[in-house]
VEXDOZA-534475 format. One record per residue (C-alpha): residue in three letters; x, z, y. Coordinates in pm, whole numbers, plus 32768, in hexadecimal, padded with zeros to 4 digits. Example, Ala and Ser with C-alpha at 12.3 -4.5 7.8 and 13.67 -1.06 7.14 Angstrom:
VEXDOZA-534475
<type=ALA&x=84CE&z=830C&y=7E3E>
<type=SER&x=8557&z=82CA&y=7F96>
END
This chain:
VEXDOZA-534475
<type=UNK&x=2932&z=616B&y=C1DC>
<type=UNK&x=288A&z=6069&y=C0B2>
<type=UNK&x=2752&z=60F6&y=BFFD>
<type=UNK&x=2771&z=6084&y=BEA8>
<type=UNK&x=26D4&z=609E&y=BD76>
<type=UNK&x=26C1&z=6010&y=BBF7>
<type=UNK&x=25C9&z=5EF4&y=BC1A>
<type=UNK&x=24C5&z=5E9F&y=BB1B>
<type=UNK&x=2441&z=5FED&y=BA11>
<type=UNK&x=23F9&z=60ED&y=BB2F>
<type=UNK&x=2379&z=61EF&y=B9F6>
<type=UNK&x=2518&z=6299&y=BA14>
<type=UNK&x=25D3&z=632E&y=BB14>
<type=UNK&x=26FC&z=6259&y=BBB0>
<type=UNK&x=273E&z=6350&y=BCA7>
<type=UNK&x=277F&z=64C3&y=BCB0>
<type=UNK&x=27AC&z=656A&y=BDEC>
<type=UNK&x=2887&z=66CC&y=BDD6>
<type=UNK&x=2800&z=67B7&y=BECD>
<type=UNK&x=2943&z=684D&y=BE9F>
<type=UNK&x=291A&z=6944&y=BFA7>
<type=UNK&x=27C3&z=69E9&y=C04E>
<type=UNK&x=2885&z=6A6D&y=C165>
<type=UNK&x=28D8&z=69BE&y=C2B6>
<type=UNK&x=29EE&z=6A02&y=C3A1>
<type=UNK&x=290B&z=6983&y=C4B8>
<type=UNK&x=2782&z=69C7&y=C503>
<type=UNK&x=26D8&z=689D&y=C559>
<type=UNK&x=259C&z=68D3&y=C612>
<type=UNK&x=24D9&z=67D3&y=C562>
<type=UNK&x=2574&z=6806&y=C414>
<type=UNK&x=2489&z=67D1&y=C305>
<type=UNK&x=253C&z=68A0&y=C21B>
<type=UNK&x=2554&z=6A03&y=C2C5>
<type=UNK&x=247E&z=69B3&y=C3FB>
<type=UNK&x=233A&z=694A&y=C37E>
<type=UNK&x=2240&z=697A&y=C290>
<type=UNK&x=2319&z=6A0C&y=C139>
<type=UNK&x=23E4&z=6B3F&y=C11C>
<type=UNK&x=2434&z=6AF7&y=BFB2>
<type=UNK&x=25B5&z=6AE1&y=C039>
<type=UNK&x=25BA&z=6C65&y=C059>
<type=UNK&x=259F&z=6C89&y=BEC3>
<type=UNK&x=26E8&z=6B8E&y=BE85>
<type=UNK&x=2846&z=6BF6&y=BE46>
<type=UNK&x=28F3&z=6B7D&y=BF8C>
<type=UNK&x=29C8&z=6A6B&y=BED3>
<type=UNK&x=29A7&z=69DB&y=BD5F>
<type=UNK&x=2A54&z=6A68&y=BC6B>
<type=UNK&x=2B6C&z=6994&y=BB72>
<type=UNK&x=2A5A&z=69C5&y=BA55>
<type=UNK&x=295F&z=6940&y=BB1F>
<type=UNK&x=2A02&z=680E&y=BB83>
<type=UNK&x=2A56&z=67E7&y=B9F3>
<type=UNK&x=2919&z=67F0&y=B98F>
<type=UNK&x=28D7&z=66E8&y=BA84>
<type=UNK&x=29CF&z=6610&y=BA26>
<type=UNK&x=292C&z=662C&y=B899>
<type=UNK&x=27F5&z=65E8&y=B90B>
<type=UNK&x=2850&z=64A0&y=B9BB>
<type=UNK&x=2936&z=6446&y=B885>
<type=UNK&x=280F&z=6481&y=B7B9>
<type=UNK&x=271B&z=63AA&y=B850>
<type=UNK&x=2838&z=628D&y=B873>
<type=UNK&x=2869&z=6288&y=B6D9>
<type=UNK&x=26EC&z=626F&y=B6CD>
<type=UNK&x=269E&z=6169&y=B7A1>
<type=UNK&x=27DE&z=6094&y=B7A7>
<type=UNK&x=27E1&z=60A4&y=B935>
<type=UNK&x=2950&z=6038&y=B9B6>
<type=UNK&x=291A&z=60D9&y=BB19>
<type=UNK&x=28E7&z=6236&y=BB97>
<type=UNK&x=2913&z=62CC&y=BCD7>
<type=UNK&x=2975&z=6410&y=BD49>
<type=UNK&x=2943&z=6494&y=BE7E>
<type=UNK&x=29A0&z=65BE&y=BF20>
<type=UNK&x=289A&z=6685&y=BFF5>
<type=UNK&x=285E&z=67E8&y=C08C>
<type=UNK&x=2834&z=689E&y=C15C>
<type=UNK&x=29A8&z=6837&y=C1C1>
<type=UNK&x=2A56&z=67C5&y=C098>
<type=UNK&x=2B96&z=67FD&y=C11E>
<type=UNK&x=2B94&z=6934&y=C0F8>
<type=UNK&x=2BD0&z=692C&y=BFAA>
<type=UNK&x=2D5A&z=68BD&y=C017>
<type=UNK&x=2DF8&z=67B0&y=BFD6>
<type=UNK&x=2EAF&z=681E&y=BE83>
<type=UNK&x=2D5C&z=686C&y=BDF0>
<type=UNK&x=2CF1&z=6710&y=BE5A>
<type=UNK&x=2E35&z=664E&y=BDD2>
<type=UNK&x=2E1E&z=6713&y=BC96>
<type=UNK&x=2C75&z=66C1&y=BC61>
<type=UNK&x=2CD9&z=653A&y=BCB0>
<type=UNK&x=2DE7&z=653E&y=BBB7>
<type=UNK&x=2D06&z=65F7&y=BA92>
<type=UNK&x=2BE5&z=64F6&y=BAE0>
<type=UNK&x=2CAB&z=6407&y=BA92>
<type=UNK&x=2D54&z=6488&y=B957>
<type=UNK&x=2BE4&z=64F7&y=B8D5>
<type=UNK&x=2B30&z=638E&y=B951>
<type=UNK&x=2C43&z=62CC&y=B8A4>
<type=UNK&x=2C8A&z=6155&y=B8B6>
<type=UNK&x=2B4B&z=60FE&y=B886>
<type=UNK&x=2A9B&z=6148&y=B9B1>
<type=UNK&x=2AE0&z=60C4&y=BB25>
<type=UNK&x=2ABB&z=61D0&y=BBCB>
<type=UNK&x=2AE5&z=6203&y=BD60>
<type=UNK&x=2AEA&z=634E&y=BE35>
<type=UNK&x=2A34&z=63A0&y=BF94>
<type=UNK&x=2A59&z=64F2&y=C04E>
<type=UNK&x=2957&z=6521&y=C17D>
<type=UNK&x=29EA&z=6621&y=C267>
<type=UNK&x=29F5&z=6665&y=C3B6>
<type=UNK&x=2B60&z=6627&y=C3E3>
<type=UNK&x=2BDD&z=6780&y=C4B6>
<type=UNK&x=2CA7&z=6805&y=C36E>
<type=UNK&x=2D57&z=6698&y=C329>
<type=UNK&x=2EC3&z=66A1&y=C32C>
<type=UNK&x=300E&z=660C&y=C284>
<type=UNK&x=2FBB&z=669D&y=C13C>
<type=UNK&x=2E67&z=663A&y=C13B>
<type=UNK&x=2EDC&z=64D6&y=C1AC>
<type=UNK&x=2FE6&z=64B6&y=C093>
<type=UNK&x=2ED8&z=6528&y=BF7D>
<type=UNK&x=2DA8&z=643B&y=C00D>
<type=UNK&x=2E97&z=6302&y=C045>
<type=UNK&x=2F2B&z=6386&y=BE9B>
<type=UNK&x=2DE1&z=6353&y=BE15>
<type=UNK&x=2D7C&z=6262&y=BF05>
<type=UNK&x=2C4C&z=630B&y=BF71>
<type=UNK&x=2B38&z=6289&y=C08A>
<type=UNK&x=2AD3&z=6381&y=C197>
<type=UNK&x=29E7&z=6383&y=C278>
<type=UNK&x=29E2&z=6472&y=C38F>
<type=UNK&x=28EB&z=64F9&y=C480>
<type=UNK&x=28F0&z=64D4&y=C5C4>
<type=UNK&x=27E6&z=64B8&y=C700>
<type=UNK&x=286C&z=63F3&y=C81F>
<type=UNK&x=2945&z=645D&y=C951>
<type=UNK&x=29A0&z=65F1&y=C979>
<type=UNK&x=2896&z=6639&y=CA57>
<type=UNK&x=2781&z=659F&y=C93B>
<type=UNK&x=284F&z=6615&y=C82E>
<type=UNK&x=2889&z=6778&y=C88E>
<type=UNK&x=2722&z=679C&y=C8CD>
<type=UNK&x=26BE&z=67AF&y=C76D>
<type=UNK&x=281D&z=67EC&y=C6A8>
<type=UNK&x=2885&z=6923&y=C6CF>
<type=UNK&x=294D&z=6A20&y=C605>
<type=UNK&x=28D5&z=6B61&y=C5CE>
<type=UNK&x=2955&z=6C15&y=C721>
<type=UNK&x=285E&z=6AEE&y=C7C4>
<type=UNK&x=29C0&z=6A21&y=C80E>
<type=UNK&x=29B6&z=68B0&y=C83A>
<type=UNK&x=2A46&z=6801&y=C6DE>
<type=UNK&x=2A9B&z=6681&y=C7AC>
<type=UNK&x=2C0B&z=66E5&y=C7C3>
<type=UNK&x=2C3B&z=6737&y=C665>
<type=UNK&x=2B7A&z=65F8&y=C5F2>
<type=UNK&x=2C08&z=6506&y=C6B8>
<type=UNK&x=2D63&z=6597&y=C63E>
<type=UNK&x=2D00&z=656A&y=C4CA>
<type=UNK&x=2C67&z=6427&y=C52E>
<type=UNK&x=2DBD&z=63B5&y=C5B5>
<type=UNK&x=2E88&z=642C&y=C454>
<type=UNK&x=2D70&z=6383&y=C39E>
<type=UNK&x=2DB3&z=6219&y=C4A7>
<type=UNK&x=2F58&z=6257&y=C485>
<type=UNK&x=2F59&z=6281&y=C304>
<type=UNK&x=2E53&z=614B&y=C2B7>
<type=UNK&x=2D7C&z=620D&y=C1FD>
<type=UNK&x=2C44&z=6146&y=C1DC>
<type=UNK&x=2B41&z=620F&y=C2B4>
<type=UNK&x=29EF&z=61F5&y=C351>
<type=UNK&x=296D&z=62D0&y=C49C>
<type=UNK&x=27F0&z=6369&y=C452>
<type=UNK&x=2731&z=63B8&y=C5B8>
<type=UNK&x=25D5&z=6462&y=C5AD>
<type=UNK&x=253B&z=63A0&y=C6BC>
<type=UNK&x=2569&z=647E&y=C7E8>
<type=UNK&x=23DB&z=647C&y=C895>
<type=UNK&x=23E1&z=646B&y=C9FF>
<type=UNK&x=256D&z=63EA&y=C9ED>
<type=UNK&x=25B8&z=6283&y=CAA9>
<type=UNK&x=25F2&z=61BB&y=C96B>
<type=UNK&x=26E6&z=60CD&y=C9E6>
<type=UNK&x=278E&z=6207&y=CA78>
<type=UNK&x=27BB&z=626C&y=C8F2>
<type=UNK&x=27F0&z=614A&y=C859>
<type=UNK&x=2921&z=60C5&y=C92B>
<type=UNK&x=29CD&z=620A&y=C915>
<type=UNK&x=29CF&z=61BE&y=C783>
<type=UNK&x=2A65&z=6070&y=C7E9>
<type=UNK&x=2B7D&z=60E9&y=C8D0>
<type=UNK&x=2BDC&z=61CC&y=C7AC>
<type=UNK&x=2C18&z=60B1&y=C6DF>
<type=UNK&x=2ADA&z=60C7&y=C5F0>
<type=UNK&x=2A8E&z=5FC0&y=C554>
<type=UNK&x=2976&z=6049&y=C449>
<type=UNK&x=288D&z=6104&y=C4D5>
<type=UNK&x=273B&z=6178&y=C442>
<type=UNK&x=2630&z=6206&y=C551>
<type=UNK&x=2538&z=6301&y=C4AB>
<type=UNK&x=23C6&z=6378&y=C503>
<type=UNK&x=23A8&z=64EF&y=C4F9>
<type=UNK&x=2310&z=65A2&y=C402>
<type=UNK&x=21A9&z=65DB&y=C49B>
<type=UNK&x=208D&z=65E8&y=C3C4>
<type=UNK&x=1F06&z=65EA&y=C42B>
<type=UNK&x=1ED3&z=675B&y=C45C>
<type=UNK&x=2034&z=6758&y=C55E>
<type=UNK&x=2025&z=662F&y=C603>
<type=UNK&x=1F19&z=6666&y=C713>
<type=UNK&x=2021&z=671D&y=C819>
<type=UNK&x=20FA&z=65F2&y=C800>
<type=UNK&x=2004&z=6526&y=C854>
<type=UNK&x=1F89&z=65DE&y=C963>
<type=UNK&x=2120&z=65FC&y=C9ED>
<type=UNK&x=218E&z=64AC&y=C983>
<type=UNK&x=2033&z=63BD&y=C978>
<type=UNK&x=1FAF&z=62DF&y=C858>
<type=UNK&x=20C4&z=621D&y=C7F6>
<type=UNK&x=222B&z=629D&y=C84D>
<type=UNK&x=22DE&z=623A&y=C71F>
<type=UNK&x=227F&z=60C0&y=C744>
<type=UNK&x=22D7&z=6108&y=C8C0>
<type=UNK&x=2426&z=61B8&y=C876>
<type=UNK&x=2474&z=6066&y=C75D>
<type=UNK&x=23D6&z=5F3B&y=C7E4>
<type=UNK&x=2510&z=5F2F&y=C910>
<type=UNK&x=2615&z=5F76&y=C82D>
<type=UNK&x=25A0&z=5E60&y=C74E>
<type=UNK&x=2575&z=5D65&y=C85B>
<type=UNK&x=26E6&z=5DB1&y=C8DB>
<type=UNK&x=2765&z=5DAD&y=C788>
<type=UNK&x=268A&z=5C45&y=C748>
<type=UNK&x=2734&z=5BB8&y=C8AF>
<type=UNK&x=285C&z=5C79&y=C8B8>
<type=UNK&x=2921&z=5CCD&y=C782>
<type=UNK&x=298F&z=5C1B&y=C643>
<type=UNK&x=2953&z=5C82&y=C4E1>
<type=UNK&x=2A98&z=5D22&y=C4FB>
<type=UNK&x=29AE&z=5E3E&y=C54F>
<type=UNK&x=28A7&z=5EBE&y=C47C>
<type=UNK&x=2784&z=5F79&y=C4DC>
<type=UNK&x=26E9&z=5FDC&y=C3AA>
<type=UNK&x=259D&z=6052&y=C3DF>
<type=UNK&x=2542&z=5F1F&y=C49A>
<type=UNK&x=25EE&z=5E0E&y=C3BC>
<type=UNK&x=253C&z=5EB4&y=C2AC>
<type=UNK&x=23D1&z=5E7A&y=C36E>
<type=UNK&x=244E&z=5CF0&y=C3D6>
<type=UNK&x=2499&z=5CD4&y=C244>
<type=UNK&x=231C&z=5D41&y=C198>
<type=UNK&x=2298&z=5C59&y=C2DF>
<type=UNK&x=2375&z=5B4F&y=C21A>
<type=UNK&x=22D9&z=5B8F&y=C0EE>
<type=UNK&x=23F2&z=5C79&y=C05C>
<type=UNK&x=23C4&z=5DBE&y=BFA0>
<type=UNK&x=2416&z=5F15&y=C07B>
<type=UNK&x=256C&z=5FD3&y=C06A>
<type=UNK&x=24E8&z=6116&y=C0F0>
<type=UNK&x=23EB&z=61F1&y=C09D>
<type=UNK&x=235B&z=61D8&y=C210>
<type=UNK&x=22B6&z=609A&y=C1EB>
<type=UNK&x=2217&z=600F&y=C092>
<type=UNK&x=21EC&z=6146&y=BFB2>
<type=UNK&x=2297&z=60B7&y=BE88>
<type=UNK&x=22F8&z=61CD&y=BD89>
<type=UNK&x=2440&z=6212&y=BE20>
<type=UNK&x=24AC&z=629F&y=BCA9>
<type=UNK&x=259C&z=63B4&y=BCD3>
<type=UNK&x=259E&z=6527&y=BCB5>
<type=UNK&x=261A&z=663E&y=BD84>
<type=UNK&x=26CA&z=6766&y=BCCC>
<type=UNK&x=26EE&z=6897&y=BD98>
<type=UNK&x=281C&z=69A1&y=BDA1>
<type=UNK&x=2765&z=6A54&y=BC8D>
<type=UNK&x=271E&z=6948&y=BB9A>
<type=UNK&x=25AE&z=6926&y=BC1E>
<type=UNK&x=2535&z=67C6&y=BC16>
<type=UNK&x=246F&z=673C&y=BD60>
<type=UNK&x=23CF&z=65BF&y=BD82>
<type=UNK&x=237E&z=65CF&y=BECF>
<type=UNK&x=2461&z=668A&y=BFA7>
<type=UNK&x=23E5&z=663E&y=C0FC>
<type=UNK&x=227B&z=66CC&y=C089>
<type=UNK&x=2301&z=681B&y=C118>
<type=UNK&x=22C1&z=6799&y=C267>
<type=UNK&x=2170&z=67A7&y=C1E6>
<type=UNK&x=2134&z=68F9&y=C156>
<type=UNK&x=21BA&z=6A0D&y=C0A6>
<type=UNK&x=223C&z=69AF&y=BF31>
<type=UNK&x=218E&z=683A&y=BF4B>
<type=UNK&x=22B3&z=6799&y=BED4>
<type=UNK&x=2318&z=6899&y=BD79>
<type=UNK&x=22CF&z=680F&y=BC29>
<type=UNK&x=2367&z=6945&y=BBA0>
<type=UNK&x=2419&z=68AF&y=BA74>
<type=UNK&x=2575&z=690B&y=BA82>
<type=UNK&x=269D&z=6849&y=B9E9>
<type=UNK&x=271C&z=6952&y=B912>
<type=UNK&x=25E9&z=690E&y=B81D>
<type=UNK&x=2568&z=67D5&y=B87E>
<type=UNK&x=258B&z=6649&y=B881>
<type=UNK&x=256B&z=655B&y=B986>
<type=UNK&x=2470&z=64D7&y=B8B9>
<type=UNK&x=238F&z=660A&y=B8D2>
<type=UNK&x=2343&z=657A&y=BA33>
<type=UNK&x=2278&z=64A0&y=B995>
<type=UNK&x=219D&z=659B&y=B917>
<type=UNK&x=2182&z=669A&y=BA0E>
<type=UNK&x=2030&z=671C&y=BAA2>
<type=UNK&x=205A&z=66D7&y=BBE8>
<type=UNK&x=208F&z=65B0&y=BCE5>
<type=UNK&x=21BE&z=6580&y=BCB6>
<type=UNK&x=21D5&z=64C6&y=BB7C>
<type=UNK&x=20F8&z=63B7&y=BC34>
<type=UNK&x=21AD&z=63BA&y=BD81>
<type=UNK&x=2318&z=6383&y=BCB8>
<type=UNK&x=22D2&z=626A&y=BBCE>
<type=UNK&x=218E&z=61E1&y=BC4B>
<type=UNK&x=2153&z=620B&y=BD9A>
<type=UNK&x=200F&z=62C6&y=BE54>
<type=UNK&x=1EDD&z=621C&y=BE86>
<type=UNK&x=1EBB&z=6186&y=BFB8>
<type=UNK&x=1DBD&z=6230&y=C0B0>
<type=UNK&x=1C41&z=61BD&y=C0CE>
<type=UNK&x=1C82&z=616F&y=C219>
<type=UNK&x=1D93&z=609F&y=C1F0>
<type=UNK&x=1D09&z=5FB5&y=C0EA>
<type=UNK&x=1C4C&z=5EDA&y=C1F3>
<type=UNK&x=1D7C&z=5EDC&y=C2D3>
<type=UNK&x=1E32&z=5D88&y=C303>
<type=UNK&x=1FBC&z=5E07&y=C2E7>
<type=UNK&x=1EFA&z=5F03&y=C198>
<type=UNK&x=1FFD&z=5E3B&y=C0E2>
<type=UNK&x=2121&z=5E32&y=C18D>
<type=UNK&x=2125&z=5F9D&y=C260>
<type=UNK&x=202B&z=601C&y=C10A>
<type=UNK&x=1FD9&z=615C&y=C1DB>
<type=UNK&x=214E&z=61A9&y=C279>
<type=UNK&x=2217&z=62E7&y=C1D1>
<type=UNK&x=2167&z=63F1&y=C0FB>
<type=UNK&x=21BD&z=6531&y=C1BC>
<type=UNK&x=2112&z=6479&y=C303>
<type=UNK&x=1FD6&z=643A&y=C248>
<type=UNK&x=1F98&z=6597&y=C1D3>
<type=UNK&x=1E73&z=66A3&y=C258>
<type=UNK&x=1DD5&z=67CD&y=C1C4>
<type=UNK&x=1CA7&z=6725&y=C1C2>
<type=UNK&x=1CDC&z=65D8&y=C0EB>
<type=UNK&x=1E42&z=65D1&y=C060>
<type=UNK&x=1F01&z=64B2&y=C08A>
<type=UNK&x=1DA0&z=63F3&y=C074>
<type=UNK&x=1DDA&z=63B2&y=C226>
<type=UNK&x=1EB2&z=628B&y=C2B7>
<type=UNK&x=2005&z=6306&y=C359>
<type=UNK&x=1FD2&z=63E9&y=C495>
<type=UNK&x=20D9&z=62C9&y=C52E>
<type=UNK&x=1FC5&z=619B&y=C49A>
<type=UNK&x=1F86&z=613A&y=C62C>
<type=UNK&x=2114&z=6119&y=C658>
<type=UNK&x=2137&z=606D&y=C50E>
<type=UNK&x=2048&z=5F5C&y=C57A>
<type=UNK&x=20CC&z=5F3D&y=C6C0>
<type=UNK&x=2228&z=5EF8&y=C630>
<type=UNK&x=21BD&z=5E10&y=C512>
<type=UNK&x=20E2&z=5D3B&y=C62E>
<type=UNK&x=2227&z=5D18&y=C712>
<type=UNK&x=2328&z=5CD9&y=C5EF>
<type=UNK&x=2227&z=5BAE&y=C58F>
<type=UNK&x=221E&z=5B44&y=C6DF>
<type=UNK&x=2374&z=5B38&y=C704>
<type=UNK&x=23BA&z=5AAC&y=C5CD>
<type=UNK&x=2296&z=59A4&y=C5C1>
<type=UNK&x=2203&z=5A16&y=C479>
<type=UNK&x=208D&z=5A75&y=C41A>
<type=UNK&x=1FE4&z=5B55&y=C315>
<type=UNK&x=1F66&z=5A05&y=C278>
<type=UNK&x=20DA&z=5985&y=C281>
<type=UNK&x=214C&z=5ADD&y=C215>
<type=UNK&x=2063&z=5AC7&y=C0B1>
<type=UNK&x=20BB&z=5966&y=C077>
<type=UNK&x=2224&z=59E7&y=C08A>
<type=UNK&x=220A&z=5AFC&y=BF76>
<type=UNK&x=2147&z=5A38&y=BEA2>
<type=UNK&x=223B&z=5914&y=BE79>
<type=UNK&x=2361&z=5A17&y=BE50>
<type=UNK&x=228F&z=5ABF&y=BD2F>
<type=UNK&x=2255&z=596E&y=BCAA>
<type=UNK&x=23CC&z=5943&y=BCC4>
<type=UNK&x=23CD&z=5A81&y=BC34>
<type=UNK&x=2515&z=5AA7&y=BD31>
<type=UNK&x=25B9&z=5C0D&y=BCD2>
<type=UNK&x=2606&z=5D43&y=BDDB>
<type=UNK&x=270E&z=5DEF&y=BD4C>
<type=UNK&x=271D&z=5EA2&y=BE8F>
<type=UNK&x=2593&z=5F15&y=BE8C>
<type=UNK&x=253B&z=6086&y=BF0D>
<type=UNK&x=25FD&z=618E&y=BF3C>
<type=UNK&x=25FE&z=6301&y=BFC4>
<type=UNK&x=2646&z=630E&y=C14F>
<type=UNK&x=273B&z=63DF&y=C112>
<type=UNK&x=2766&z=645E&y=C289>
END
């Protein structure tokens, strides 16, 4: 699914993502959300409530008369947000765009892991032409591993059901994978493929520096780069752009001198806010992986702006409009520009912050060396690149965006 966001003034929010329900239907055992770090789930109405998703909706209209910005987007998160039900959802769509008006392009995503899709649901995302992406982990055996319901029962049958309404209807849609550790990669990755997948987006897991030394240990110093270095060279020899693997066309495009569409790689100020069941405000979601309450700014959009993010005592402020600092250690690195420390949850420890490279930093730099093998560019060639563009001053309207999966 396409990470967008405004280009240019990163100092406003051009995307709001609705946590629109903290419950799941399944229990994912890697789940950073109710299997990690934060409990803050446990004090959240189950779903959002129509007055919730209101004062949303004024918010975002709010900021758009101040700033002038033609494009929002609205995504809808959880938890599972279909369990809101698909009336609920056709009726939100519809009052967003009464309340945004004419004025404003705006475009929906819903992130879900596809077991509750059906006709209804189909009829009211193809209505309001929504995006979707949709989780999913490889064959049943890989899948079933990890997504499971809460009587422990294998979700693959239900996804690959939704996956298939999702394929029939033409809804535009995008399959997620956590990278499965230990998994045969090519194993995984043509299963997508004799699905019919054609974008496909292949994500580290959310590790950080005081987790990660087990995996190591199990799976050795480098098993992302292992699990994504095959899939890239059969999708370099193999496919056709008629397939998309995100992840890694998004590493092949900062090697050609190109800014980042995901927050994994390149730690531009991704410039959106989430806004949970209760009103809350959160920057960072994914911090929970981290520990408990990281990612609350507790401001709450029943009293405040989107522009009190700008203002608030904490790191969010910086991480949403600015971007962090990159780490100490990565400043003499020679992909410190392009990789610029890998995704904030990874580079976190009780210790130092976010002030540590990415617990994946030996993966990342195994990947970035192959891609420039393969594609015959260097880190000299790579800087000569992004400086003529800036000269050219060339603009992304497709820059960074939430990884919505």
């Amino acid at each position: 699914m396409s990470e967008v966001r405004q280009p240019g003034n990163t100092r406003f929010v051009s995307q709001a993502i609705l946590k629109v329900a903290s419950r799941c239907n399944l229990n994912c055992s890697y789940c950073y959300v109710f299997n990690m770090a934060d409990s803050t789930w446990k004090m959240r109405p189950p779903l959002m409530s129509s007055e919730v998703f209101e004062m949303a909706l004024a918010r975002i209209s709010q900021q758009c008369r101040a700033t002038g910005q033609d494009r929002f987007r609205i995504a809808f998160h959880g938890g599972e947000p279909c369990l809101i039900g698909p009336d609920t959802f056709d009726t939100w769509c519809g009052r967003a765009r009464a309340v945004l008006g004419e004025n404003v392009n705006l475009s929906f995503v819903m992130q879900t892991n596809g077991t509750l899709l059906d006709s209804r649901w189909i009829a009211s995302l193809l209505k309001h032409q929504v995006s979707v992406g949709i989780s999913m982990d490889g064959p049943k055996e890989v899948h079933d591993a990890v997504r499971v319901d809460h009587r422990e029962q294998g979700s693959y049958d239900r996804v690959e059901r939704g996956l298939r309404l999702l394929q029939e209807a033409k809804v535009p849609h995008g399959v997620g994978c956590v990278i499965p550790l230990g998994a045969d990669p090519l194993t995984v990755h043509r299963h997508f493929l004799g699905l019919g997948c054609t974008q496909i987006t292949y994500l580290m897991p959310h590790f950080n520096h005081d987790t990660i030394g087990p995996v190591r240990q199990r799976f050795g110093a480098t098993p992302c780069a292992d699990f994504l270095i095959p899939i890239f060279d059969a999708w370099w020899f193999e496919c056709t752009m008629d397939v998309q693997i995100d992840d890694l066309k998004n590493v092949a495009r900062v090697i050609m001198g190109g800014r980042s569409r995901s927050e994994a790689i390149g730690n531009d100020p991704p410039g959106y806010v989430f806004i949970e069941p209760d009103g809350e405000m959160e920057g960072l979601d994914n911090l929970r992986s981290c520990c408990d309450g990281l990612s609350r700014i507790k401001l709450n959009v029943r009293n405040s702006t989107f522009f009190d993010l700008l203002t608030t005592e904490t790191m969010h402020s910086q991480a949403i409009f600015e971007g962090m600092p990159l780490a100490q250690a990565c400043r003499s690195c020679p992909e410190g520009d392009t990789c610029r420390g890998g995704y904030l949850p990874h580079r976190y420890s009780k210790d130092r912050g976010f002030d540590n490279p990415s617990v994946w930093c030996a993966d990342l730099l195994k990947l970035f060396a192959h891609l420039r093998s393969r594609m015959g560019v260097s880190i000299e060639e790579t800087k000569e690149r992004r400086r003529e563009l800036a000269a050219k001053c060339v603009p992304d309207l497709d820059a960074v965006g939430t990884q919505v999966f």
